[in-house]
N, CA, C and O atoms as CSV, one atom per row, in Angstrom:
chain,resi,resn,atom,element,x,y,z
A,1,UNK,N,N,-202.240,27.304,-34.778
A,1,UNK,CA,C,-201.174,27.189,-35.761
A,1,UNK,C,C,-200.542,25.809,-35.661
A,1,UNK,O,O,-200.736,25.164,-34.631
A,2,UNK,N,N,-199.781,25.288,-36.668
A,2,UNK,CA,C,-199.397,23.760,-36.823
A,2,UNK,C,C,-197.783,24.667,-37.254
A,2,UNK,O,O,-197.573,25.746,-37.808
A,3,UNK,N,N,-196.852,23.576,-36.666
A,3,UNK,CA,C,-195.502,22.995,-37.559
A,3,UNK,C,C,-195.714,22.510,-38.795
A,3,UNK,O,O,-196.620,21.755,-39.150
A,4,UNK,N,N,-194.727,23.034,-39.524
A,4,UNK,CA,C,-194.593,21.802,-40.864
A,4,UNK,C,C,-193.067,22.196,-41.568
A,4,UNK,O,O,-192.528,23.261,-41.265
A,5,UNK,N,N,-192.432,21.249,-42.524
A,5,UNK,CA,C,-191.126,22.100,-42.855
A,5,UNK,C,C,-191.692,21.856,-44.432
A,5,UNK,O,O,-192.509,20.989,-44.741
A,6,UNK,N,N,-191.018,22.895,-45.423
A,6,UNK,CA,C,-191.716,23.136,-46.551
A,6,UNK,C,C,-191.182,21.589,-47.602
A,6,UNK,O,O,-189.979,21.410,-47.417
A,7,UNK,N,N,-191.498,21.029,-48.119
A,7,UNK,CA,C,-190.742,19.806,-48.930
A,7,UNK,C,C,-190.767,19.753,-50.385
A,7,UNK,O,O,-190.256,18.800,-50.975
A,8,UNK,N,N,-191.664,21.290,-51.371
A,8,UNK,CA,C,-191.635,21.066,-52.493
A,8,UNK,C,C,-192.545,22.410,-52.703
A,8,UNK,O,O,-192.785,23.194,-51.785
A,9,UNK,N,N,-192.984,22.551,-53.957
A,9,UNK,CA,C,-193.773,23.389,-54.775
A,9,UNK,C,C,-194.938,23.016,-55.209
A,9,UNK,O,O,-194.971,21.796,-55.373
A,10,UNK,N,N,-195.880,23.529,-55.457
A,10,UNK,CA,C,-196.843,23.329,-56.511
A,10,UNK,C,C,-196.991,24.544,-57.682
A,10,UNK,O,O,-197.218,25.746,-57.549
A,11,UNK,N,N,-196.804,23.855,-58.678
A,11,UNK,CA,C,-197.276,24.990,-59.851
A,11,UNK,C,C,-198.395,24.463,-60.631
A,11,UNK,O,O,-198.349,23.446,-61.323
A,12,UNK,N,N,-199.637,25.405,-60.433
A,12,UNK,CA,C,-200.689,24.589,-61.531
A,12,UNK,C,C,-201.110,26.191,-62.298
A,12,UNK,O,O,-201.457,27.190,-61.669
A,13,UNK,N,N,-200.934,26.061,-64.120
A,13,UNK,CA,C,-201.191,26.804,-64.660
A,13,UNK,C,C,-202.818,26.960,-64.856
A,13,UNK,O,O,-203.267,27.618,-65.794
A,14,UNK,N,N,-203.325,26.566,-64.283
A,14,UNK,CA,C,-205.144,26.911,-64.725
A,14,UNK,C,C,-205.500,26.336,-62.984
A,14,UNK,O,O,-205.477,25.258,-62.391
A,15,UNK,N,N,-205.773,27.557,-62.701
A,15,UNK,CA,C,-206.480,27.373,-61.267
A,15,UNK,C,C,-207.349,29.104,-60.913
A,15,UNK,O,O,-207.309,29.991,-61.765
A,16,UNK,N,N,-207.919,29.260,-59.837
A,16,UNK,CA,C,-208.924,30.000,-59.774
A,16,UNK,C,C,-208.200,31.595,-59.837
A,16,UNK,O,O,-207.361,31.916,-58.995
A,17,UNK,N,N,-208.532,32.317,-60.679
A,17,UNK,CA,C,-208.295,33.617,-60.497
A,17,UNK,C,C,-207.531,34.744,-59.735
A,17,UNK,O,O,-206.708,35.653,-59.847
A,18,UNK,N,N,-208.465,33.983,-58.776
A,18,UNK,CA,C,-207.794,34.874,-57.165
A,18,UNK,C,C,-206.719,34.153,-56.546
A,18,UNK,O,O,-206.395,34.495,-55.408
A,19,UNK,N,N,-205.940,32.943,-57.270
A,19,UNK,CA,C,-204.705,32.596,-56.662
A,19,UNK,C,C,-203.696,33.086,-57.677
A,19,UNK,O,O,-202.533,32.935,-57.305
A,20,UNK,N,N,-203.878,33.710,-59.033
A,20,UNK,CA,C,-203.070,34.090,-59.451
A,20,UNK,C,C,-201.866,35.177,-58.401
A,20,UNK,O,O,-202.289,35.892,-57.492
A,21,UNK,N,N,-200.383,35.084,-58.776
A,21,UNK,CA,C,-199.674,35.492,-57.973
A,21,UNK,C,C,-198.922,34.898,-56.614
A,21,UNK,O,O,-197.738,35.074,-56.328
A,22,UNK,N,N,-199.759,34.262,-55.961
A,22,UNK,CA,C,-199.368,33.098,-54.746
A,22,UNK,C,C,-198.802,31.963,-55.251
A,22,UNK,O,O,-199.139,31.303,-56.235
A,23,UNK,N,N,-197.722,31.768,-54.317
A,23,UNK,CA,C,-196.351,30.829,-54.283
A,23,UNK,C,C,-197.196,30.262,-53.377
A,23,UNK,O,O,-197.693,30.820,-52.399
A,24,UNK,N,N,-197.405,28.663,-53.883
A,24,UNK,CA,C,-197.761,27.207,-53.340
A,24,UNK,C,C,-196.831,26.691,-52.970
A,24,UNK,O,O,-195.852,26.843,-53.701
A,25,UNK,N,N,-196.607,25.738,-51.548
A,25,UNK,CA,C,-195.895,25.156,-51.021
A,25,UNK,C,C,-196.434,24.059,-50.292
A,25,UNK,O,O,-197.122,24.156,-49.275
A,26,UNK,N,N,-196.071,22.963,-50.890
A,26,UNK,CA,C,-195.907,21.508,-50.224
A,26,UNK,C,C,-195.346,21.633,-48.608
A,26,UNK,O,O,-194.203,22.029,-48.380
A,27,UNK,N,N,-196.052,21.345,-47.797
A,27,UNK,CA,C,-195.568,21.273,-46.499
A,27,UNK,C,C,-196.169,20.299,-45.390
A,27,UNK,O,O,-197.256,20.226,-44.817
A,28,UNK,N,N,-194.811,19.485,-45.337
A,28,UNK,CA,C,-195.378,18.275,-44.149
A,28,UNK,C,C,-195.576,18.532,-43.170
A,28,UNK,O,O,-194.631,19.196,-42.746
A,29,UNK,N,N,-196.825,18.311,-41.962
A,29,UNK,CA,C,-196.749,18.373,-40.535
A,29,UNK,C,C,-195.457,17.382,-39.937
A,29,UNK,O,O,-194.923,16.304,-40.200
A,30,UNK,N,N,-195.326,18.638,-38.841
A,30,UNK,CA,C,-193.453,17.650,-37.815
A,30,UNK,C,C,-194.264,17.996,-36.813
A,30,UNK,O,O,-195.156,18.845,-36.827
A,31,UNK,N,N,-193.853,17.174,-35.786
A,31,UNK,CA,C,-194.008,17.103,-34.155
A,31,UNK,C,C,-193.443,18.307,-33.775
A,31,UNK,O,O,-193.193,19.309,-34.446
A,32,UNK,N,N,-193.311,18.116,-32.843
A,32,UNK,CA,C,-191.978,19.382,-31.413
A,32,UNK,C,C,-190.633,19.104,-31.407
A,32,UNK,O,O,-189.747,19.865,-31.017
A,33,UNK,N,N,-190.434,17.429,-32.074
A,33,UNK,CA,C,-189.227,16.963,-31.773
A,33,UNK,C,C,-188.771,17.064,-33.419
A,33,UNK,O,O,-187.792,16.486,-33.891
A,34,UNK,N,N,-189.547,17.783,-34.043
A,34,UNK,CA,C,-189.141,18.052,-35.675
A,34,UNK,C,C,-189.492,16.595,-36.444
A,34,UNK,O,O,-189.281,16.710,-37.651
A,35,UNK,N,N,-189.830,15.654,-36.180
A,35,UNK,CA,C,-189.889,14.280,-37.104
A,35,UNK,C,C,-191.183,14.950,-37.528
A,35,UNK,O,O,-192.027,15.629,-36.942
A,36,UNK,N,N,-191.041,14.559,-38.614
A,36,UNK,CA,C,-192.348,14.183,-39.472
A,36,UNK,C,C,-193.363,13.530,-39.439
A,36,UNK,O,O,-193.221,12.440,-38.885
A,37,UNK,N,N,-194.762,13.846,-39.968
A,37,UNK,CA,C,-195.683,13.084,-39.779
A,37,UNK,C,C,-196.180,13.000,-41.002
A,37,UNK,O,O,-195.828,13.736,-41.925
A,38,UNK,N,N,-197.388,11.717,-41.124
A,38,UNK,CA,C,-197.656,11.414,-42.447
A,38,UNK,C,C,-198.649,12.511,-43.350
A,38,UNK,O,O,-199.141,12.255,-44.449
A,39,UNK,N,N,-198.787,13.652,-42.668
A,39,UNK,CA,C,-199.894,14.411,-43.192
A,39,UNK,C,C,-199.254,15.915,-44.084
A,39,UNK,O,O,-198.186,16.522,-44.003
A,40,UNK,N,N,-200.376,16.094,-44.840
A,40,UNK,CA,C,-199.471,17.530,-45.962
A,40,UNK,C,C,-200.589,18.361,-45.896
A,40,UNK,O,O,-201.774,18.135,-45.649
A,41,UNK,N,N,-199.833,19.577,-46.223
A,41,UNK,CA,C,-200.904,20.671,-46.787
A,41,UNK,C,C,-200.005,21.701,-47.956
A,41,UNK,O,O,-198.955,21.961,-48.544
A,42,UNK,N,N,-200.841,21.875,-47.801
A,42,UNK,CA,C,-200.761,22.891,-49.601
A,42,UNK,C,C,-201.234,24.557,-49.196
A,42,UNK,O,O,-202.365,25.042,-49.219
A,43,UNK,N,N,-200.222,25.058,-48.910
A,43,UNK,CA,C,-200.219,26.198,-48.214
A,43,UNK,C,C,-199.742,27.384,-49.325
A,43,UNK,O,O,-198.814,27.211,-50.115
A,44,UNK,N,N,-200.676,28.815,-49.223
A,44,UNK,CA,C,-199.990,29.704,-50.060
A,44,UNK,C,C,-198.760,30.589,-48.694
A,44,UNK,O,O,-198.858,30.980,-47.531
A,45,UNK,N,N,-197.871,30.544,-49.595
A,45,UNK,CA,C,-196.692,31.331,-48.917
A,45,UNK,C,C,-196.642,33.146,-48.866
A,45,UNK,O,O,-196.472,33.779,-49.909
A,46,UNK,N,N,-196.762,33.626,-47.933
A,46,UNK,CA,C,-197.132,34.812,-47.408
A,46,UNK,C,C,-195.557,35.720,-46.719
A,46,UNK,O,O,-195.282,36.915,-46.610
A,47,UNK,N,N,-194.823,34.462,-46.378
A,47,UNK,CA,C,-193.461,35.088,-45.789
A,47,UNK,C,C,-191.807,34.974,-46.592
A,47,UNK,O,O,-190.774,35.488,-46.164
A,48,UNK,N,N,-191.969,34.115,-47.896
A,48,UNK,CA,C,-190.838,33.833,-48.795
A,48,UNK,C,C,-189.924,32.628,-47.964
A,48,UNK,O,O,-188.696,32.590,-47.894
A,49,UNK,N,N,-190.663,31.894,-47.504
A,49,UNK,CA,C,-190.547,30.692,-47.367
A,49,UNK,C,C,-189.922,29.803,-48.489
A,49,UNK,O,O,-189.989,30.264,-49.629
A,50,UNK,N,N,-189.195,28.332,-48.280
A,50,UNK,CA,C,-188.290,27.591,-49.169
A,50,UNK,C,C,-187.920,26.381,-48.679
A,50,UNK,O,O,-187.519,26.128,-47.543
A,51,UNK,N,N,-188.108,25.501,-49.783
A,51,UNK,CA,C,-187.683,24.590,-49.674
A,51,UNK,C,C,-187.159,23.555,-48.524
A,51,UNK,O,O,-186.242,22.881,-48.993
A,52,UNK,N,N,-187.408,23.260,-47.353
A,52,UNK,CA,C,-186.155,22.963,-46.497
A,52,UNK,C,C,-186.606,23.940,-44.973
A,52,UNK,O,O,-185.739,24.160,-44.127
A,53,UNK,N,N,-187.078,24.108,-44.916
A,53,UNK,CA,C,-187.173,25.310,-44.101
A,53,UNK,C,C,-188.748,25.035,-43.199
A,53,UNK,O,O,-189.802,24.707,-43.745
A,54,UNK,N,N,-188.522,25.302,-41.507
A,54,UNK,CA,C,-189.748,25.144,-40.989
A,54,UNK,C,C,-190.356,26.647,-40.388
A,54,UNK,O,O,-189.984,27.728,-39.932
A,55,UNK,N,N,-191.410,25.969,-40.700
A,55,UNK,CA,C,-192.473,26.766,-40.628
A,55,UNK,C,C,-193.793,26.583,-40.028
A,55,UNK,O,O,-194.256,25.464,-39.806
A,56,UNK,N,N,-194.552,27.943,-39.697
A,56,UNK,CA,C,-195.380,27.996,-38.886
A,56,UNK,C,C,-196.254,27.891,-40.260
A,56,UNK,O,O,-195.863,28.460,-41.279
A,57,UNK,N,N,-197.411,27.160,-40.231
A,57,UNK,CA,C,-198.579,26.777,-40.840
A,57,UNK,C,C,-200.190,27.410,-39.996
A,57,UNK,O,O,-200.653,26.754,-39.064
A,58,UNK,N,N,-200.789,28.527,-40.406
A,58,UNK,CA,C,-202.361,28.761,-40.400
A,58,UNK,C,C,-203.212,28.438,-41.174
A,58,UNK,O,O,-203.148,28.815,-42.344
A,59,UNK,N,N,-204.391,27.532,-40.646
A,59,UNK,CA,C,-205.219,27.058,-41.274
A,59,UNK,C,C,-206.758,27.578,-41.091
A,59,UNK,O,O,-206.946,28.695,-40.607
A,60,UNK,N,N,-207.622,26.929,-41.401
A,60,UNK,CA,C,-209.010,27.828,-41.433
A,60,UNK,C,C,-209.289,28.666,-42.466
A,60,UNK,O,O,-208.942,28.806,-43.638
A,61,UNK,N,N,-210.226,29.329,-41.461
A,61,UNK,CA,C,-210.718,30.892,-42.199
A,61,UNK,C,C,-209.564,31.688,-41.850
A,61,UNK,O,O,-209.332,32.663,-42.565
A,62,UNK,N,N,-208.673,31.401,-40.711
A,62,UNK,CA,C,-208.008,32.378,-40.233
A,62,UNK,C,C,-206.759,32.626,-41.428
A,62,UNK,O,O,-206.345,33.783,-41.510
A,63,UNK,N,N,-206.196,31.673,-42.277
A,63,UNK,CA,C,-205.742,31.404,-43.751
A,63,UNK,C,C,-205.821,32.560,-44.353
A,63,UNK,O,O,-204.815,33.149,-44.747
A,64,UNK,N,N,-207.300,33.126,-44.528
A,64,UNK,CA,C,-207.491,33.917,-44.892
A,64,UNK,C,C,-207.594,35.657,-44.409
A,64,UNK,O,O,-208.133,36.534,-45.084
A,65,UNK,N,N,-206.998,35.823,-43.221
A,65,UNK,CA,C,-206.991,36.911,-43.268
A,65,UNK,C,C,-205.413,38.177,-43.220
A,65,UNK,O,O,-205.147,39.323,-42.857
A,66,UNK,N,N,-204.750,36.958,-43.866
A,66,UNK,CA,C,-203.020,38.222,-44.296
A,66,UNK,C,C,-203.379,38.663,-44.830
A,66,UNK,O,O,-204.363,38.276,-45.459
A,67,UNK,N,N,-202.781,39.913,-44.978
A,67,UNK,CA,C,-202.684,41.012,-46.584
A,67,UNK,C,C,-202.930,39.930,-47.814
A,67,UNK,O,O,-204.056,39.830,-48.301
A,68,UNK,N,N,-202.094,39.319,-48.178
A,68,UNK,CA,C,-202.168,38.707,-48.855
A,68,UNK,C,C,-202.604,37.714,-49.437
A,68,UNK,O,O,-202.115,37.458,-50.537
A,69,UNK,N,N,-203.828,36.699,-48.802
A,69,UNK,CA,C,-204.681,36.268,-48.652
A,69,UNK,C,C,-205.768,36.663,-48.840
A,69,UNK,O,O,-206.493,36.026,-49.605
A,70,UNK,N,N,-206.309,38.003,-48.120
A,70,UNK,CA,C,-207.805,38.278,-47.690
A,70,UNK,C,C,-208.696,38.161,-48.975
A,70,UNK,O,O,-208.525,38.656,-50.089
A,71,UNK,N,N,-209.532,37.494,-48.572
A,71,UNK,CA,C,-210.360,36.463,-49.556
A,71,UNK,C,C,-210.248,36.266,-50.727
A,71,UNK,O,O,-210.834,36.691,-51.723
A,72,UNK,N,N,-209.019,35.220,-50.459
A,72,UNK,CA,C,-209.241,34.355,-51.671
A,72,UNK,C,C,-209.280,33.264,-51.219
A,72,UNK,O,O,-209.268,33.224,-49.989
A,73,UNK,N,N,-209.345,31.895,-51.986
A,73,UNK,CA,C,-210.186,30.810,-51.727
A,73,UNK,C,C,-208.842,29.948,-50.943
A,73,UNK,O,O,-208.514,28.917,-51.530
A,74,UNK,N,N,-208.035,30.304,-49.647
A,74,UNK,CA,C,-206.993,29.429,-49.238
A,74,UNK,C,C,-207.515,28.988,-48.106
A,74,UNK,O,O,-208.342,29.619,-47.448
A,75,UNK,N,N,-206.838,27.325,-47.671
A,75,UNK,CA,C,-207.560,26.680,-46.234
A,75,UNK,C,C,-206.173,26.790,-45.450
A,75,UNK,O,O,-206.144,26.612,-44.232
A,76,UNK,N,N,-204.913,27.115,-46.255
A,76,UNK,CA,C,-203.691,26.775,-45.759
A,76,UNK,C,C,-202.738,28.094,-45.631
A,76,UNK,O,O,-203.114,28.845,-46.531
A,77,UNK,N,N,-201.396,28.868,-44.724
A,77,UNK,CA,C,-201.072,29.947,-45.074
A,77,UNK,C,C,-199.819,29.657,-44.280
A,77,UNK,O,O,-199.896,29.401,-43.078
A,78,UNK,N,N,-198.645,29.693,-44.936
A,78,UNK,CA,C,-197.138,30.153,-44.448
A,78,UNK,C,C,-197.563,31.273,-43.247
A,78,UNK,O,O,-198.191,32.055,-43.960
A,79,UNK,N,N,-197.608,31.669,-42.322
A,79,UNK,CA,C,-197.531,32.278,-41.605
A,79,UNK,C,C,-196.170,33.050,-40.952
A,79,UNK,O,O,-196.067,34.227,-40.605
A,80,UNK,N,N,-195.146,31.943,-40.909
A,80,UNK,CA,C,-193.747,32.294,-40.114
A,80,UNK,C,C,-192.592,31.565,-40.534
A,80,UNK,O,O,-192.577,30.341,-40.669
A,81,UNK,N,N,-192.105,31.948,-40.638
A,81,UNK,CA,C,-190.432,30.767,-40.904
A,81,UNK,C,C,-189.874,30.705,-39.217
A,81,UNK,O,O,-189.613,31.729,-38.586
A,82,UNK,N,N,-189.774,29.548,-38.743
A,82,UNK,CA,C,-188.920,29.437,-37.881
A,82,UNK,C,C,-187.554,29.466,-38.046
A,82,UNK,O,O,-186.925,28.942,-38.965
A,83,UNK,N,N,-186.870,30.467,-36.582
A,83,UNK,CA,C,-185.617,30.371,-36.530
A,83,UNK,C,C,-185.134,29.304,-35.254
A,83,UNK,O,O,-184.291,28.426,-35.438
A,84,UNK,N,N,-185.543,29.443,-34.467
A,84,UNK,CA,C,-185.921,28.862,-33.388
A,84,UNK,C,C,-186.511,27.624,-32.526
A,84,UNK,O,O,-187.214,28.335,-31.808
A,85,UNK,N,N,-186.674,26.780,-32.217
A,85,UNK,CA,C,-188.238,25.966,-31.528
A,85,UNK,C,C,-187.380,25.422,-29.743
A,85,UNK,O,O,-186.565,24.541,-29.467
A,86,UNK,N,N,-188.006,26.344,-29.007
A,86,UNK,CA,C,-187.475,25.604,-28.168
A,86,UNK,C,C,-189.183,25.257,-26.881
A,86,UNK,O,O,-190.074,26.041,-26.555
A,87,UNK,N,N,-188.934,23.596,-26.457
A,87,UNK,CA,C,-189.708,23.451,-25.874
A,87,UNK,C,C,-189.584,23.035,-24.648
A,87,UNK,O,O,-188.741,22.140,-24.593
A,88,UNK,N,N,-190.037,23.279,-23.666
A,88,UNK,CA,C,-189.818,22.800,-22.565
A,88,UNK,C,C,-190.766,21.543,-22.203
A,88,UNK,O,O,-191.908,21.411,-22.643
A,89,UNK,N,N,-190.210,20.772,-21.461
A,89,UNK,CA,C,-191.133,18.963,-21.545
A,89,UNK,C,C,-191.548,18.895,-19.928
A,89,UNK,O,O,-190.629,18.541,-19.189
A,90,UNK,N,N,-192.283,19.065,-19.565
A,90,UNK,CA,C,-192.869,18.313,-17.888
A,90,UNK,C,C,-192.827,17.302,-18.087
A,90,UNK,O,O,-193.014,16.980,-19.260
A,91,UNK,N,N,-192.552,16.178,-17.040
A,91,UNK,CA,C,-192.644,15.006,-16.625
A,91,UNK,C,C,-193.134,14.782,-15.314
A,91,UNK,O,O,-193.235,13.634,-14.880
């Protein structure tokens, strides 16, 4: 699973069948320390996820196996909303 916090929407009216119904979400990868990184994904939202908000990101095949998912054509999947992140650092 990856971090990311959600930063926008996608709405595309002509796309494949089996995404009809799924809420697209723009979501940047963040570190541990929450900064951002230069990379995105395009994730269908599975937990009512928003705007502003971080989140746990599944990718793969594994994308595909929520309720809500199971096979349709996604590489990306809201998995979790964080409330939380706490990490502990060795040195």
């Amino acid at each position: 699973m990856l971090l990311g916090k959600v930063i926008g929407t996608v709405w595309a009216t002509r796309k494949d069948e089996k995404l009809e119904g799924l809420k697209l979400l723009v979501v940047q990868h963040i570190d541990l320390d929450l900064s951002l990184k230069k990379s995105y994904a395009v994730a269908a939202d599975t937990v009512g996820a928003g705007v502003g908000e971080i989140v746990m990101l599944t990718t793969g095949s594994s994308a595909r196996q929520s309720k809500l998912t199971e096979g349709k054509p996604v590489d990306a999947v809201v998995s979790g909303i964080i409330d939380k992140l706490d990490v502990v650092e060795k040195k």
